[in-house]
Every structure is written in C-alpha cells, then in structure tokens.
C-alpha positions as CSV (number, residue, x, y, z in Angstrom):
1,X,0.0,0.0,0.0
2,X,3.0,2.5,0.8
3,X,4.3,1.6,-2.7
4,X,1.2,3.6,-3.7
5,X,1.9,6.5,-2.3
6,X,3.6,8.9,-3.8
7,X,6.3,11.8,-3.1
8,X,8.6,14.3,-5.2
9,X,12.3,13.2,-5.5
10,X,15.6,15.1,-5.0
11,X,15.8,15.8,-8.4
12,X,12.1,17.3,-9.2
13,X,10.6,14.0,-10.0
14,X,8.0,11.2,-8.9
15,X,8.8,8.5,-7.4
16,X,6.7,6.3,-4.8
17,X,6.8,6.8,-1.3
18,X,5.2,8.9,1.0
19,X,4.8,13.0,0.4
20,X,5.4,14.3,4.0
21,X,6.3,11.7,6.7
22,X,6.2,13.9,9.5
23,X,3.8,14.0,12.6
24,X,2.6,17.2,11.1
25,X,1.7,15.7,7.8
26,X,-0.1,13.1,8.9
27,X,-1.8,15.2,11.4
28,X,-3.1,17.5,8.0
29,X,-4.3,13.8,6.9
30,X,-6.2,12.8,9.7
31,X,-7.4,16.4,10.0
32,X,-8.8,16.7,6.0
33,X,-10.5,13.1,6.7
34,X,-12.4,14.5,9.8
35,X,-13.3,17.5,8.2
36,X,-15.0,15.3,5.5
37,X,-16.2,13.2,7.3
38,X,-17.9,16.6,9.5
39,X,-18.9,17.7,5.9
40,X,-20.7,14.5,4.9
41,X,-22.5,14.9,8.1
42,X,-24.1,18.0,7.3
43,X,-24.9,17.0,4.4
44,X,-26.4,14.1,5.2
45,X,-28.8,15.8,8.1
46,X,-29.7,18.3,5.5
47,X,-30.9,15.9,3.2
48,X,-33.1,14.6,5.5
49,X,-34.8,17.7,6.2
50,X,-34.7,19.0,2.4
51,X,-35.4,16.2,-0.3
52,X,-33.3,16.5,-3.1
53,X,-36.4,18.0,-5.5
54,X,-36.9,20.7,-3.4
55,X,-33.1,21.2,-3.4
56,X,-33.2,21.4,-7.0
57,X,-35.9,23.7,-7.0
58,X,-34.2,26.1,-4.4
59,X,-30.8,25.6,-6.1
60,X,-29.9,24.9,-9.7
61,X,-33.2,26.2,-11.1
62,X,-32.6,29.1,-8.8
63,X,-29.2,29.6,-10.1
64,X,-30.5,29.7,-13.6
65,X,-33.9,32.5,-12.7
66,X,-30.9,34.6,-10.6
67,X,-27.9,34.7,-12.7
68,X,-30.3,35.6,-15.6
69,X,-32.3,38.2,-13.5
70,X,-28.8,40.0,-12.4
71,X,-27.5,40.6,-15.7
72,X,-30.4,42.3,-17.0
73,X,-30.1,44.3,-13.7
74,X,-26.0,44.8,-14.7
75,X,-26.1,45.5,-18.1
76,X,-29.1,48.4,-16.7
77,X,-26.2,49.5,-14.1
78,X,-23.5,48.3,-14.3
79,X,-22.0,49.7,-11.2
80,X,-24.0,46.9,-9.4
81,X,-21.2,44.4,-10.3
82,X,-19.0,46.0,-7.3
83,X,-21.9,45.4,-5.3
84,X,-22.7,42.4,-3.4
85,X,-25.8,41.1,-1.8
86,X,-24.9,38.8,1.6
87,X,-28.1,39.0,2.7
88,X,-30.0,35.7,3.0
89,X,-33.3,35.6,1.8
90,X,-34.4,32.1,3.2
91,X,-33.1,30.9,6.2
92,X,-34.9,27.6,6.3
93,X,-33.2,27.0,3.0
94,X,-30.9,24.0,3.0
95,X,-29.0,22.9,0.3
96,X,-26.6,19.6,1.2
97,X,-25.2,19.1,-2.3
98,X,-22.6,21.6,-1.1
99,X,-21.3,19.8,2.0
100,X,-21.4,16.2,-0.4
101,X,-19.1,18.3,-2.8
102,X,-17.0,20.3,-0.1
103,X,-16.6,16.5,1.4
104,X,-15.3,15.1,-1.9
105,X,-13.0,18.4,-2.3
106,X,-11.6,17.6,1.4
107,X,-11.1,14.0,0.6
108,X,-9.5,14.6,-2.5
109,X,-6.8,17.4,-0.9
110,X,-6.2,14.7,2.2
111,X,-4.7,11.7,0.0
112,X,-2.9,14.4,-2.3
113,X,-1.1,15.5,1.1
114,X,0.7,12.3,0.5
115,X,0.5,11.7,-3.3
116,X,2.1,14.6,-4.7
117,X,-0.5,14.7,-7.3
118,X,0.7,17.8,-8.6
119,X,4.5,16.3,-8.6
120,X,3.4,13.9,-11.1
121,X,0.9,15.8,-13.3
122,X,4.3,18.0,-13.9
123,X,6.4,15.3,-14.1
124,X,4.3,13.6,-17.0
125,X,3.9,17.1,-18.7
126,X,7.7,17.2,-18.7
127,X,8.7,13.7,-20.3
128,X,5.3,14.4,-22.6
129,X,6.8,17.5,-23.7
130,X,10.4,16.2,-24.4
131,X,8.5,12.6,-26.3
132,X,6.6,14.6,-28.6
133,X,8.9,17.4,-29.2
134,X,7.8,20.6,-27.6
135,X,9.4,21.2,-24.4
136,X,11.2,24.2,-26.0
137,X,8.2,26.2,-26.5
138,X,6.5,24.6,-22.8
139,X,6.0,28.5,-21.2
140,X,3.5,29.1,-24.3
141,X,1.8,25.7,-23.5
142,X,2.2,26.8,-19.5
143,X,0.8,30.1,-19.7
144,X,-2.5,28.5,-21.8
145,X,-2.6,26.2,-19.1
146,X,-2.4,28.7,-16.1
147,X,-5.2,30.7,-18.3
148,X,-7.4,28.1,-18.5
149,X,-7.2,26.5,-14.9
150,X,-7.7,30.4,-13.7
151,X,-10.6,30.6,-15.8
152,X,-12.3,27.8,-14.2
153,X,-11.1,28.7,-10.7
154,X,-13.2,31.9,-11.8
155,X,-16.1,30.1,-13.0
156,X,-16.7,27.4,-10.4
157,X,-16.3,30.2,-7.5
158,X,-19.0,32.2,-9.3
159,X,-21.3,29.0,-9.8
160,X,-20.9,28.1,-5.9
161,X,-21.4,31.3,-5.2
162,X,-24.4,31.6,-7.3
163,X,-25.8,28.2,-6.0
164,X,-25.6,29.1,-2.3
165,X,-26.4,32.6,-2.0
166,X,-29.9,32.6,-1.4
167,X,-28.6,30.7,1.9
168,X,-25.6,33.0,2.5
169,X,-25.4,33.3,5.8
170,X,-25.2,29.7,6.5
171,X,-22.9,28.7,4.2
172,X,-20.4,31.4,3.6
173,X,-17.4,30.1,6.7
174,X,-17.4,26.8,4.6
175,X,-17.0,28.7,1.1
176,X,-14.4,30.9,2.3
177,X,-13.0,28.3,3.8
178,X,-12.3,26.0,1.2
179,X,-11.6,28.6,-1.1
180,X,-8.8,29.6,1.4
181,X,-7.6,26.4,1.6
182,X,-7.1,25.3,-2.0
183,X,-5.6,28.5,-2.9
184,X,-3.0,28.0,-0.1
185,X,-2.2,24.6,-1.6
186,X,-2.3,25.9,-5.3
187,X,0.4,28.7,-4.2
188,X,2.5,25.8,-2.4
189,X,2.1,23.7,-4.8
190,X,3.2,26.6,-7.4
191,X,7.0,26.5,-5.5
192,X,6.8,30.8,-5.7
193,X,10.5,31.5,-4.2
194,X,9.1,33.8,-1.5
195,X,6.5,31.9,-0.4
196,X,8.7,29.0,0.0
197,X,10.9,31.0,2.3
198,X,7.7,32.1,4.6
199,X,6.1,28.8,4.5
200,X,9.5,26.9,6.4
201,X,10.1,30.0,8.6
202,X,8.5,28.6,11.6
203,X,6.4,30.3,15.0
204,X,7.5,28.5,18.1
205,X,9.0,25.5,15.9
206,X,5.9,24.7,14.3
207,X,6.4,25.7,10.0
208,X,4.1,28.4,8.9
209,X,3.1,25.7,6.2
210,X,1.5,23.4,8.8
211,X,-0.2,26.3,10.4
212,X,-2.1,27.9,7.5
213,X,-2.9,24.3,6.3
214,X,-4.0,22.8,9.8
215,X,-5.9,26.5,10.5
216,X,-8.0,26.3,7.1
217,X,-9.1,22.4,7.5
218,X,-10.5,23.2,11.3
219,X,-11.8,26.3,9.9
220,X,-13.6,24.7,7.4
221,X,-14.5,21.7,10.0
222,X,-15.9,24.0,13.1
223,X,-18.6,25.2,10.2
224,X,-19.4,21.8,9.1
225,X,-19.9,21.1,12.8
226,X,-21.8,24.3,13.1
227,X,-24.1,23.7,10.3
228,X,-25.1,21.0,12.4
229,X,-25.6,23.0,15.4
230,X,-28.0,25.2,13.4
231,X,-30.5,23.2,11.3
232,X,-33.7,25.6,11.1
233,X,-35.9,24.6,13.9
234,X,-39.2,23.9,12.6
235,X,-38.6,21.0,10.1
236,X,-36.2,19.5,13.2
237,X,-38.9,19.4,15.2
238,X,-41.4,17.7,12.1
239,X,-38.4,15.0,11.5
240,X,-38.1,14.3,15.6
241,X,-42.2,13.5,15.3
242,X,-41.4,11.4,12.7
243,X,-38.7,8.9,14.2
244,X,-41.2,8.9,17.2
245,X,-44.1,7.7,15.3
246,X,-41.9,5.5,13.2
C-alpha cells in the first residue's frame, strides 16, 4: 500500500513513497479526513430535512432564474457588479449538495497531502513534452494552461457562489473556507520562491506551512460542525415526530 503512495524526489521528479512523513503531515491527513467526514455529516442531516427536488428547486433552477435576473439588472447598471448582496433571503433554505461536494473536495486534498498529485501531473507534462517534441516552446503551452485553470477557478467560484447565495449566511465560513484552503495549496504547490521561504520559517518551531494548512481544515470543519448546530428549527422538530411515530 505505501508503494502507492507517492512523493517528489531530489531531483524534481516522482517517485513512490510517502509525500510528508512527518507527525505534522499526517496530522493534516487525519485532520482533511475528519473534516470530511464533518462535511458528509451535514450533508447528510440536510438531506433529510430538504429532499433532493426541493433542493433542486431552491438551487440549480434558482441559479439559472438569478444569474439571468442579475444581468439584465447589470447591463441596466452596471456599477452593481461591485456590489454584493450577503443577505440571505431564506433561512430555512438547505442545500446539502454543497457539504457532499465540499466533502469530496476535502477528501481529495487529504490523499494528495501524500501523493504529490501535482509532482506527477508536472512530471508527466515534462517527459510528454520532451516525447513529442515541444518542451522548448513549454511557457507558451504553461501560460495556456495557467489561463485556463484560472478561468475555471473563476467560473466554479461564481457557480458556488451563485448556487448558495440565497442561503448565505449559512454557508459562507465553509465557502471561504475551502476557497482559502485550496488557494494555499495551489500557491505551495506553485513552488513561488518567496512563499517558500515564509512557509518553512517557523512560530515557536511549528512551520508556517503546517499552520495555514492545519488552520483552514478546522476552519472549514468547526462550520461543518456548526451547520449541524444550526439546522432551522421547525422542520427538526417535524423530523423528531417522525422517528417517534416510526
């Protein structure tokens, strides 16, 4: 199984083994893991309370009336781009799809703390681009590539963003969270000379690395647990009557 596992070598390739050995590293692990599991949680309760068609209903259909409503409002004024609305409209509105994906997000980010994903995806870029003849013009290729992957960081922020905000006060910790957290590991993983320094400076001997990383995974796990906490009180009550009767 630890012949799975991956880590980057010496020499800036991929090798198998595991990415960060250290008690810190696996701490990260075991942390990512509970926060998912914290996520899946949440989701799970809510979907109990809010069946998936009235999700849909409240959500992606929602998503589609909004998105189309505000730019006919933008392209009226279109200084109302700058300005954003946190205000929740629904407070009974509960929307679980975003803890299943926030879980799957989490889970994904804890086994790539060990395998390097991103050590290989640029190791097998490199050999492709020396095999097929290219590596020579690679920055063009890399800058069409850091477009592109900025491009959908853009769009999939503004799609969660669209999707939860009628419920924004309940969800935003967890969206700023996670959006926190894989832009920390995106600039890490990025290997920005600067950053590199200030990530293995340390604050009373623990690496500034671990504690932005540990800090956004309980971040993003204390509002899991607190989306929980909070369920709206009136369909609790209607599901506790109906374990009871069951």
């Amino acid at each position: 199984m630890i012949n799975l596992l991956a880590r980057a070598s010496e020499h800036g390739g991929w090798e198998p083994g595991i990415g960060d050995p250290t008690f810190f590293g696996w701490l990260a692990v075991f942390c990512y893991f509970a926060a998912a599991y914290l996520s899946y949680r949440a989701g799970r309760l809510e979907r109990r309370l809010q069946p998936r068609s009235t999700e849909i209903a409240y959500g992606w259909n929602r998503l589609a009336r909004d998105a189309m409503e505000k730019l006919r409002t933008t392209v009226k004024d279109p200084s109302r781009i700058f300005k954003l609305d946190y205000s929740s409209t629904t407070s009974s509105i509960l929307l679980p799809t975003f803890w299943f994906g926030l879980c799957g997000v989490l889970v994904f980010l804890g086994f790539n703390k060990q395998l390097d994903l991103q050590s290989c995806f640029t190791q097998v870029g490199r050999d492709m681009a020396k095999s097929e003849g290219w590596y020579e013009g690679r920055r063009t290729v890399q800058a069409i590539f850091v477009v592109v992957m900025a491009l959908l960081g853009v769009l999939t922020i503004a799609g969660s963003y669209w999707y939860i905000h009628g419920a924004w006060r309940r969800y935003r910790i967890a969206f700023f969270g996670i959006i926190y957290l894989v832009t920390f590991v995106i600039i890490r993983a990025a290997s920005f000379h600067h950053m590199d320094v200030f990530l293995q400076s340390t604050l009373g001997g623990i690496y500034f690395n671990h504690i932005l990383e540990l800090g956004g995974i309980i971040f993003i796990g204390y509002a899991a647990w607190a989306a929980t906490r909070q369920l709206p009180q009136q369909p609790h009550k209607a599901f506790e009557k109906t374990v009871r009767i069951r």
